[in-house]
C-alpha positions as a Markdown table, in Angstrom:
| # | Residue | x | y | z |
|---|---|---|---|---|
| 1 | Unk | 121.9 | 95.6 | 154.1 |
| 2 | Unk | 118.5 | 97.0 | 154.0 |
| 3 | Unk | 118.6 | 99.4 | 152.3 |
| 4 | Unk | 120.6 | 97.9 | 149.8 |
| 5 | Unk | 117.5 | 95.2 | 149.4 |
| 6 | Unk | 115.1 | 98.6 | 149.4 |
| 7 | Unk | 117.1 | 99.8 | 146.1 |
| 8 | Unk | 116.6 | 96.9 | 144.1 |
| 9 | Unk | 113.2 | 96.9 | 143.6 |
| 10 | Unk | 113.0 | 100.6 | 143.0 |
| 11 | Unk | 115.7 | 100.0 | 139.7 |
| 12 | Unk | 114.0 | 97.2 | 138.6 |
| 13 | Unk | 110.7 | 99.4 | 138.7 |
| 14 | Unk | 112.7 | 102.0 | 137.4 |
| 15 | Unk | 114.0 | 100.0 | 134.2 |
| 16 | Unk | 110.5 | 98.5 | 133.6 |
| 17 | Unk | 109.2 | 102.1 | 133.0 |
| 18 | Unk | 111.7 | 103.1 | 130.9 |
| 19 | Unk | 111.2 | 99.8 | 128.9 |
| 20 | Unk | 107.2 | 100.5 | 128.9 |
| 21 | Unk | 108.0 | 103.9 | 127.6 |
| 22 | Unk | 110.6 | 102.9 | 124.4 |
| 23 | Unk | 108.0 | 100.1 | 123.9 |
| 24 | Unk | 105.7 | 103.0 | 123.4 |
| 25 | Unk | 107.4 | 105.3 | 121.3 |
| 26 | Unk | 108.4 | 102.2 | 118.8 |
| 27 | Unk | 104.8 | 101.4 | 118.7 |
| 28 | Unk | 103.7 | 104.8 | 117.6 |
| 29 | Unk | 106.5 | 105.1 | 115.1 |
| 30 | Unk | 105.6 | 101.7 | 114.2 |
| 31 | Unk | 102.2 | 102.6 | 113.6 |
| 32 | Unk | 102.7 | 106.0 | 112.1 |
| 33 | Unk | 104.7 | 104.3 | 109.5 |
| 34 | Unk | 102.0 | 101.8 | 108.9 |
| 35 | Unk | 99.1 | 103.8 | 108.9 |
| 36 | Unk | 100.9 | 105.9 | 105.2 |
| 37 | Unk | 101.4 | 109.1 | 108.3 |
| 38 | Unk | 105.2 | 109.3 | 106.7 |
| 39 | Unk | 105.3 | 112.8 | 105.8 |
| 40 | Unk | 104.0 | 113.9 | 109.1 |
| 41 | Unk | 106.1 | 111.4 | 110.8 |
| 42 | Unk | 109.7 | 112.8 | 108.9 |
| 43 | Unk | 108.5 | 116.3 | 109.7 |
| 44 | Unk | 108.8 | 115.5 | 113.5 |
| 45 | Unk | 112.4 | 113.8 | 112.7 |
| 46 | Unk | 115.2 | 115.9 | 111.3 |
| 47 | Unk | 116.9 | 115.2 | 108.5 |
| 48 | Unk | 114.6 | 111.8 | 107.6 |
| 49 | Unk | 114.2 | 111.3 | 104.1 |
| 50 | Unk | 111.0 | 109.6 | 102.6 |
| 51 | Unk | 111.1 | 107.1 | 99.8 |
| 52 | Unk | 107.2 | 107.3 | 98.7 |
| 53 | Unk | 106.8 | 104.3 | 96.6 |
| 54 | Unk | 103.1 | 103.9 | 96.7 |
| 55 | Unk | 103.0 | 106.3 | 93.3 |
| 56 | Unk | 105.3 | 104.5 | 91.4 |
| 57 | Unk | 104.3 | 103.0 | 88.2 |
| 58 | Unk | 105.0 | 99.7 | 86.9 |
């Protein structure tokens, strides 16, 4: 029984880091996406395609 008790914690504090990281990583996508970084953002991804629709006149 104790050891079962001993394993909880560690996959809770397991999960919690991989939460922490994905939380990360859609944080600097987010921002990259924000910050107009697109192009350098879809090189990174393969495949992405890149609607740029800050050019387009009215």
């Amino acid at each position: 029984m104790n050891s079962r008790k001993a394993s909880a914690p560690a996959a809770v504090n397991a999960s919690l880091i991989a939460l922490v990281i994905v939380l990360a990583v859609l944080l600097y996508v987010f921002g990259a996406s924000m910050s107009g970084e697109s192009n350098r953002l879809s090189q990174t991804v393969r495949g992405a395609i890149v609607f740029d629709t800050r050019e387009v006149a009215n």
